[in-house]
N, C-alpha and C positions, 0 to 999 in steps of 0.2 A: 445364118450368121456364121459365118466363117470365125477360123479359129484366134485369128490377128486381132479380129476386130471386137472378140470375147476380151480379150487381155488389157485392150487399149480402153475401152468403158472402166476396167473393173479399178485399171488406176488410175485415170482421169479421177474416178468418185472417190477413190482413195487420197488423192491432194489435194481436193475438195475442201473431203473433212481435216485432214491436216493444217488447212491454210485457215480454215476457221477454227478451230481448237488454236490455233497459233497468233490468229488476232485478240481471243476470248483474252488469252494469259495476258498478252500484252498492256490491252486494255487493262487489267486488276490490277497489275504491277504499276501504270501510271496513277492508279486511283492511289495507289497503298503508298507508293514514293511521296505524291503530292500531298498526302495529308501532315497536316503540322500537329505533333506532340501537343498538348495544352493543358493536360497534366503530368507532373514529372511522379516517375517511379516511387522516388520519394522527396516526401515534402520537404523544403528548408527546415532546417534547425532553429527553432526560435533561441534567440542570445537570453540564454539564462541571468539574471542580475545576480554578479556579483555580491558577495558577500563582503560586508563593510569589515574592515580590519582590527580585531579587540587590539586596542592597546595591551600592554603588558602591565597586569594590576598587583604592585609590590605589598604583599603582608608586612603589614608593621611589625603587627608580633613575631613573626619571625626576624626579620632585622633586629630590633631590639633584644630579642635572644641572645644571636648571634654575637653581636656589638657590648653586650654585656658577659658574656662567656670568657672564661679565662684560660684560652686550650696553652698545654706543656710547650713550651722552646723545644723544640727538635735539640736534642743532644751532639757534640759537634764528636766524631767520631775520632778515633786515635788509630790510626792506621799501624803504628808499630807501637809495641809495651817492650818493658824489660831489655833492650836492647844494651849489650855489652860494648866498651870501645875495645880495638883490636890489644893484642900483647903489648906492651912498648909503651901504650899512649898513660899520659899521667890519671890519677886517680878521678880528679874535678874535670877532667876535658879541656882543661884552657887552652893549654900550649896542642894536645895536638888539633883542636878546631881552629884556631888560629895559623896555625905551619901545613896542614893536610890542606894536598891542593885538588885530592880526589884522584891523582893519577892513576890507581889501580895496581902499584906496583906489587902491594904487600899481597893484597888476593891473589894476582896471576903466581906471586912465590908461596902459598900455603899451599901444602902437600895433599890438605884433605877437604878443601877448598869449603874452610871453616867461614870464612867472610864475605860479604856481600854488598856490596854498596847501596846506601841510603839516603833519598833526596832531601837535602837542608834548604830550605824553601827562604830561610833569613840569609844563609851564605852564599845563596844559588851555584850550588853545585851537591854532588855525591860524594859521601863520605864513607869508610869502610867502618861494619860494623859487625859484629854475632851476635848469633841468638844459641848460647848453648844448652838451652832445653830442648832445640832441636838438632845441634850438630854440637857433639863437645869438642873443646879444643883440646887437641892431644898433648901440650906443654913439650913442645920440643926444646931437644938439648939447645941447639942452634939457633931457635928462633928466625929461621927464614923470612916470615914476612917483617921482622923489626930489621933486617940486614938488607932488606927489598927497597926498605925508605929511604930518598935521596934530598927528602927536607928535614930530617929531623925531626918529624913528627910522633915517631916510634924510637925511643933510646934504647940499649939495651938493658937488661937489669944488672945492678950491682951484685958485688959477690954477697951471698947467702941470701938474698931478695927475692922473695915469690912473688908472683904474679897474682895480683887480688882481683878477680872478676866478680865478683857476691859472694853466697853465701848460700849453700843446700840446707835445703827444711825439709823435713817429713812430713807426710802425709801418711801417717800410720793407718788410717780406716782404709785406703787401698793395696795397703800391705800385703803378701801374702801369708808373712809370721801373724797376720791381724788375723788372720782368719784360720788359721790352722794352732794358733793359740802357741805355736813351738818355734823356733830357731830353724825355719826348715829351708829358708831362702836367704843367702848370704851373697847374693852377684855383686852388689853394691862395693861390699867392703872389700871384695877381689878385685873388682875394676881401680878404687882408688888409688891415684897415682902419690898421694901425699901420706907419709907415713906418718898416724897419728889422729889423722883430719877425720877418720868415721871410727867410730867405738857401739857396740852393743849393750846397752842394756836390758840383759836379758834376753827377750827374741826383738828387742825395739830397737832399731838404727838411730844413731844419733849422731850430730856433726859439732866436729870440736873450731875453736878459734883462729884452727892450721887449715882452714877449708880454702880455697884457692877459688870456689867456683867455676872450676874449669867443666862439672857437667858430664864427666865419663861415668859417675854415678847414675845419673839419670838415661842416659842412653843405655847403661845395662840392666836397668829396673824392666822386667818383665813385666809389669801390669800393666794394664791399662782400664782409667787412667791411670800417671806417674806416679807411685807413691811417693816421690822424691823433685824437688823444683828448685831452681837455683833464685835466688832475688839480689 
């Protein structure tokens, strides 16, 4: 046997096997394609029965508690206290709540921008007002903001006429003479602008019937709290 015809046997027998090895697969993959699933991976979910819905079951005794309880009125809250009317305006507020038309003029003219407007919810509008326990008014010669008003709402004062804003009180137990038992803090009666209106008794500040409550007392009371409040 020559050499050609060594080679031409060896793969002839060679795609022999090929061609049957390659009917085999064919044939499995028809088997394995054609077969139908007939159990699934996994089974249905059985539909669980719902749960019947509890009503919502009211305790008496607690209603009746309730319904018989006598809870506190929420207390109606006071947004401003102690609120002063501006220099000018009269003692009772008539004339200037009646003539004040809220313009602003007297605050934009206060030097130490002692005033602040406050909403009057019966007049509806903003009215000028201080608070000199927190900004004293400095009692100017001039009186700028009574000279700012173009209603008449602010007069000026008559000659020898002070300006009545309240009335300073002591709060001796925040003292600092309260507690050093001596005369050893005088700021108060230095600031006073009204000669007369603060007297000591003893190391105790007291405030006479000339008190203006203009509140440059209490702005230079170093304690805190105030030993000193204007009402």
């Amino acid at each position: 046997m020559n050499r050609r015809d060594f080679f031409r046997k060896s793969f002839s027998k060679a795609f022999a096997v090929m061609e049957e090895s390659a009917d085999e697969i064919a044939e499995t993959w028809k088997q394995v394609s054609g077969e139908k699933k007939t159990d699934p991976i996994d089974p249905p979910e059985e539909s669980l029965p719902k749960a019947p819905k509890k009503k919502r079951e009211t305790n008496r005794k607690e209603d009746s508690f309730l319904s018989q309880t006598n809870f506190p009125k929420p207390k109606k809250f006071k947004a401003f206290r102690n609120l002063q009317f501006p220099p000018g305006a009269d003692a009772n507020g008539k004339r200037f709540l009646s003539k004040c038309t809220g313009c602003g003029d007297c605050m934009y003219a206060c030097p130490y921008s002692v005033l602040f407007p406050v909403p009057n919810d019966e007049l509806g509008k903003h009215l000028p007002h201080m608070d000199v326990n927190l900004n004293a008014c400095m009692l100017c010669k001039d009186f700028p903001c009574i000279a700012a008003c173009p209603e008449g709402a602010l007069l000026p004062y008559k000659k020898n006429e002070t300006p009545k804003f309240g009335k300073a009180k002591g709060w001796f137990q925040h003292c600092i003479n309260s507690r050093t038992q001596e005369k050893t803090c005088e700021a108060c009666a230095a600031a006073c602008p009204v000669p007369g209106a603060l007297k000591f008794k003893g190391n105790k500040p007291t405030f006479t019937a000339s008190c203006t409550g203009c509140g440059q007392c209490v702005s230079s009371c170093p304690t805190f709290p105030k030993a000193i409040v204007v009402k």
